[in-house]
C-alpha positions as CSV (number, residue, x, y, z in Angstrom):
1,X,99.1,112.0,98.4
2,X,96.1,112.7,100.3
3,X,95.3,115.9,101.6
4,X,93.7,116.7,104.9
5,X,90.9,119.5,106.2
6,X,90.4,120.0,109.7
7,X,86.7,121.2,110.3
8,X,85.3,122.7,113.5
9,X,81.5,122.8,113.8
10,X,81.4,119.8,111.7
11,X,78.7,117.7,113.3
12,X,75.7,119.3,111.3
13,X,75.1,122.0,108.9
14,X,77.3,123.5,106.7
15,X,80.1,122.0,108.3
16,X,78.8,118.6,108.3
17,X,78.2,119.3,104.3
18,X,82.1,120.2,103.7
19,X,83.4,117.4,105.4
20,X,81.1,115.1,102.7
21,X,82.8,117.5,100.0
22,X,86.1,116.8,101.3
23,X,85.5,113.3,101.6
24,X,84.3,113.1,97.9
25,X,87.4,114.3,96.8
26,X,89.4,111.8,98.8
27,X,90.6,114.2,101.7
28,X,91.4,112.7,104.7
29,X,89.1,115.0,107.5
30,X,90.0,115.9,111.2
31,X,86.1,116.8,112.8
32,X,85.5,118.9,115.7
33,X,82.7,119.7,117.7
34,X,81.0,118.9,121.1
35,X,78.9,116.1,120.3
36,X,80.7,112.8,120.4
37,X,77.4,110.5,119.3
38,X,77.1,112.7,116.0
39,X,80.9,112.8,115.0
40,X,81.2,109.1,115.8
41,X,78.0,108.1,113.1
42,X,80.0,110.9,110.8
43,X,82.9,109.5,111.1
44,X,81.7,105.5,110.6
45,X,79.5,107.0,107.6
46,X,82.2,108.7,105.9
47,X,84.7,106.0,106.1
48,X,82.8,103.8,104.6
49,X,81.4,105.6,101.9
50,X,85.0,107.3,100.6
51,X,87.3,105.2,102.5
52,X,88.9,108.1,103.8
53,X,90.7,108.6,107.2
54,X,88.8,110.5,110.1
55,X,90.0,111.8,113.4
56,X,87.5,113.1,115.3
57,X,87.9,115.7,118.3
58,X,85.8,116.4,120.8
59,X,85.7,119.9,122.2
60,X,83.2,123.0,122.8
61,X,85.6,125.6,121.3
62,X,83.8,128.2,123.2
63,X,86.0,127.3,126.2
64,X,89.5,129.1,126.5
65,X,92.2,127.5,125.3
66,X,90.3,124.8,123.5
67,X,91.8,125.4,119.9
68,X,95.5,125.3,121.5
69,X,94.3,121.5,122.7
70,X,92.9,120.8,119.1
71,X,96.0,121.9,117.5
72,X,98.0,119.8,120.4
73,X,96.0,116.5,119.6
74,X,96.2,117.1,115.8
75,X,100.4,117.9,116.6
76,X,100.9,114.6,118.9
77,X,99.0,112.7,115.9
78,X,101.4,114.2,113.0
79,X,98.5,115.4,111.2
80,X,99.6,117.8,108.4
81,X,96.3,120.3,107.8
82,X,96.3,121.6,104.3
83,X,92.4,123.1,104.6
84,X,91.0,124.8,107.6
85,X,87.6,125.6,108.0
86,X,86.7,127.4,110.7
87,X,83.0,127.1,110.7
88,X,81.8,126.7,114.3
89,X,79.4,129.5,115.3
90,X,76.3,130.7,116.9
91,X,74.4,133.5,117.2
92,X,71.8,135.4,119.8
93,X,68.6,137.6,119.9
94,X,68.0,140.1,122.3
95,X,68.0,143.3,123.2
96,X,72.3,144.2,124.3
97,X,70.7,145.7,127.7
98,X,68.6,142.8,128.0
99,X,71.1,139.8,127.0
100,X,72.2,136.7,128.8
101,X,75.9,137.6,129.2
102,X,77.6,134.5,129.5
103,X,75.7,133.6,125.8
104,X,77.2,136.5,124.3
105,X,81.0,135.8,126.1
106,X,80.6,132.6,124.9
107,X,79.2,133.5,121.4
108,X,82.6,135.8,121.3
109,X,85.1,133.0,122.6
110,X,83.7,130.7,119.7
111,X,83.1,132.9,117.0
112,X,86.3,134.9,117.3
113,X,88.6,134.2,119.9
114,X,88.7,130.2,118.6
115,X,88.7,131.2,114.9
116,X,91.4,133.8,115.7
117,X,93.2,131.1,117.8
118,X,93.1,128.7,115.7
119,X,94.2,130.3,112.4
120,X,97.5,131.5,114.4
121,X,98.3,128.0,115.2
122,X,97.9,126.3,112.0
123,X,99.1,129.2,109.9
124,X,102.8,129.3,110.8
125,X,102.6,124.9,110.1
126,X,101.4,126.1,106.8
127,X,103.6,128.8,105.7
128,X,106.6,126.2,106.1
129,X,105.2,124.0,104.0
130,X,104.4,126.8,101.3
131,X,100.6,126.1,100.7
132,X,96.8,125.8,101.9
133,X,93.7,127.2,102.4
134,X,92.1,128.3,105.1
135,X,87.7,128.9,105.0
136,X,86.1,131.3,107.6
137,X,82.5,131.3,108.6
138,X,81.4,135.3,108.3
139,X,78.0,136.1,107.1
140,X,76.3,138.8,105.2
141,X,75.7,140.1,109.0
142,X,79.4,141.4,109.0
143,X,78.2,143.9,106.3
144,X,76.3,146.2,108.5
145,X,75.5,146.8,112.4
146,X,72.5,144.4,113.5
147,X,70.1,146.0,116.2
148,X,69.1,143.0,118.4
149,X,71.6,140.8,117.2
150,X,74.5,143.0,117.6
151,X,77.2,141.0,118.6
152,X,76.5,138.1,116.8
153,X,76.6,140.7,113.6
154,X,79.9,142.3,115.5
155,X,81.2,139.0,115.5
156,X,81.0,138.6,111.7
157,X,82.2,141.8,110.6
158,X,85.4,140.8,112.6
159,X,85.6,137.6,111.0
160,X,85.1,139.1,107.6
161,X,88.2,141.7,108.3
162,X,90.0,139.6,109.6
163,X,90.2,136.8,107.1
164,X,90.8,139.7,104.4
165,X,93.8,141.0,106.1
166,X,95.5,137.8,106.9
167,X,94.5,136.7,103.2
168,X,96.7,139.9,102.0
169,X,99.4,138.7,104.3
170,X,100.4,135.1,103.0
171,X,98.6,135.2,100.0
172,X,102.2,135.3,97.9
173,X,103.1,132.3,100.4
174,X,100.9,130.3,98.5
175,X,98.0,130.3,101.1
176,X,94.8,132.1,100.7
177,X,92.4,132.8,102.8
178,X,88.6,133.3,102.4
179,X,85.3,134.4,104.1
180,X,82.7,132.5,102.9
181,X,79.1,135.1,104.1
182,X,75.8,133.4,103.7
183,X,72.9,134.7,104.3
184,X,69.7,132.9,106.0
185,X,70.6,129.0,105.6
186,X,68.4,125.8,106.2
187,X,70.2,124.9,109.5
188,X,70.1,124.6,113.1
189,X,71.0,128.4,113.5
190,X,67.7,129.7,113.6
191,X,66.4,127.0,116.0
192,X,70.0,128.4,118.5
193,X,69.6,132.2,117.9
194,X,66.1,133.1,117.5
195,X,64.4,129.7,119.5
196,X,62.6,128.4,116.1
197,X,63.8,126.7,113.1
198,X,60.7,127.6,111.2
199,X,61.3,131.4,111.9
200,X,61.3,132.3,108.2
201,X,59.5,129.1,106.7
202,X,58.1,131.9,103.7
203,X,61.0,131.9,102.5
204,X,63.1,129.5,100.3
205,X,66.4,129.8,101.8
206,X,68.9,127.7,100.5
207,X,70.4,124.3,102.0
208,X,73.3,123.7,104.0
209,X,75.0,121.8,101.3
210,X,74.5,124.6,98.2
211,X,76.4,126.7,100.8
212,X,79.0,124.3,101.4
213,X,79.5,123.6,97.5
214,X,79.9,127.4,97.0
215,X,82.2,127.8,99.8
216,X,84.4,125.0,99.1
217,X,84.7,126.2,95.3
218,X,84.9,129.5,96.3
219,X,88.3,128.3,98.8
220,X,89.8,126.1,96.3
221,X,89.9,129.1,93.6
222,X,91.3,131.2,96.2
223,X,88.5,134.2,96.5
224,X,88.8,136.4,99.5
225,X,85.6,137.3,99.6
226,X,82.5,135.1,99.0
227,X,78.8,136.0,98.9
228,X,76.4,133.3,98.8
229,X,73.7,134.4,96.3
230,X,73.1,137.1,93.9
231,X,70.4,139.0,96.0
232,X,73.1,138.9,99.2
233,X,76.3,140.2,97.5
234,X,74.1,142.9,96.2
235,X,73.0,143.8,99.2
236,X,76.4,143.6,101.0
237,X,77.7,146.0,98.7
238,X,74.9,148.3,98.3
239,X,74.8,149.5,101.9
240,X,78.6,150.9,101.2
241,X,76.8,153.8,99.1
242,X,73.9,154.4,101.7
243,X,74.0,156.6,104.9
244,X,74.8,154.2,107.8
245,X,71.8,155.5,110.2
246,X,69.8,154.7,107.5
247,X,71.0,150.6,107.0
248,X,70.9,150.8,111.1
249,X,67.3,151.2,111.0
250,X,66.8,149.4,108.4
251,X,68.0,146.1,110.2
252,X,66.4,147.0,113.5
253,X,63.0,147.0,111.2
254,X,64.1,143.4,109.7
255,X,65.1,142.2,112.7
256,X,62.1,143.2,114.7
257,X,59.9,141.7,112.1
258,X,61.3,138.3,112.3
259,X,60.9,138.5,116.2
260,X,57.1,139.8,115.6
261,X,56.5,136.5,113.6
262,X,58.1,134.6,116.0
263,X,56.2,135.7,118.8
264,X,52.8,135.1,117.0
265,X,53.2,132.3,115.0
C-alpha cells in the first residue's frame, strides 16, 4: 500500500525537492504552502511523471490556527500521514532593536508555533497506528546565538530541541523524529532574509535537492539529529567546547560580513 507525506513549504526549495523524492518512491504527497499557481504546476507535474496522488492545500501557516485547518482538510479527506515534513520557514536580518515586528511574529508563528502545532496534531493519529516519521526544518543556526539574525537563529535552536525531545518520547512507539540542520542552501532564503539571492555567490553551497536527499535518508534511517555536510556538523559540535561570548562574537563578525557584501556589491 501506498504511503503518504504531508509537506508544508513545499512549493520550492527543499521542500519542493522531497516531495519529487517522495514521489519517486511512489508516495502519495499532501503539499502545502501559500502559492496556489506553483502547487497546481507541482501537482499536475508530479502526477504525471509518478502517477502518484496529490492533495494540495493552500494556506500561509504563519496565520493562527492554520495547521489545525490543514489537519481538518487532511481529516475530512481520510488522509492517513505516515511522513511529516515540516519544512516551511523564513528567516530575517536586522538589528532586534531595529526589526520590523510583525516579520519576526510572523517568522515565530511559522517556524514554531505551526511546526509545534502541527506535530501535536498528527502525532497522536500516528501513535495509534504504531509508525511514522516525522522531518523538521532546524539549521546549523540552532547551534549557537546569531547577532542580527537572532530570532530566526532562536527559532532553530527551538526547533532542534524540540524535535529531539519528542523523538525520545515515541521513539519505542515506532515513530522517530528528526532535525534535519543545513547550512547556507541554493534557495530562495537568502533572496527573503537578507534581500539577495546572490549574497554569498563565492561560495559553492550546495543545492536544494542534495539537502533534500540527505534529509529524506537521514528520516527514513531514523537519525535524530542530522548535519548537512562535513564542515557544518563539525562546526555545530565544536562550539560545545568553546566559551559562548566567544562563538557570540564570532557570528556577529560573520553575520556583519555578509551584510557588508551585501551593501556593496
Amino acid at each position: 500500500m501506498s504511503k503518504t507525506a504531508l509537506i508544508t513549504g513545499a512549493s520550492g526549495g527543499i521542500g519542493l525537492e522531497l516531495a519529487r523524492i517522495h514521489a519517486s518512491k511512489g508516495d502519495n504527497l499532501v503539499l502545502v504552502a501559500r502559492s496556489r499557481d506553483k502547487l497546481d504546476q507541482i501537482k499536475t507535474e508530479l502526477e504525471h511523471d509518478f502517477k502518484i496522488s496529490i492533495v494540495t492545500i493552500i494556506q500561509d501557516l504563519s496565520v493562527k490556527d492554520s495547521a489545525a485547518r490543514v489537519y481538518g482538510e487532511v481529516s475530512e479527506r481520510n488522509i492517513q500521514i505516515d511522513y511529516l515534513i515540516n519544512n516551511a520557514g523564513f528567516g530575517d536580518f536586522s538589528l532586534f532593536a531595529e526589526c520590523d515586528w510583525g516579520k519576526q511574529e510572523r517568522m515565530i508563528s511559522l517556524n514554531i508555533t505551526a511546526l509545534t502545532h502541527l506535530t501535536r496534531l498528527f502525532l497522536p493519529d500516528m501513535i495509534r497506528k504504531g509508525g511514522g516519521k516525522i522531518l523538521n526544518l532546524a539549521s546549523t543556526a540552532a547551534f549557537q546565538p546569531g547577532p542580527t539574525m537572532s530570532v530566526y537563529f532562536a527559532t532553530k535552536a527551538f526547533v532542534l530541541s524540540f524535535s529531539q525531545a519528542i523523538n525520545n518520547e515515541v521513539i519505542d512507539k515506532g515513530i522517530t523524529v528528526t532535525a534535519l540542520c543545513p547550512g547556507s542552501t541554493e534557495s530562495s532564503f537568502h533572496a527573503v532574509a537578507l534581500g539577495d539571492p546572490n549574497l554569498v555567490k563565492e561560495r559553492k553551497m550546495p543545492s536544494s535537492r542534495e539537502v533534500a536527499e540527505y534529509g529524506y535518508r537521514a528520516m527514513m534511517k531514523g537519525k535524530p539529529v542530522a548535519i548537512y555536510g562535513f564542515k557544518n556538523a563539525f562546526m555545530a559540535n565544536a562550539v560545545r567546547f568553546l566559551p559562548r561570548g566567544f562563538i557570540v562574537k564570532m557570528a556577529r563578525v560573520i553575520q556583519e560580513k555578509k551584510h557588508f557584501r551585501k551593501n556593496n556589491e
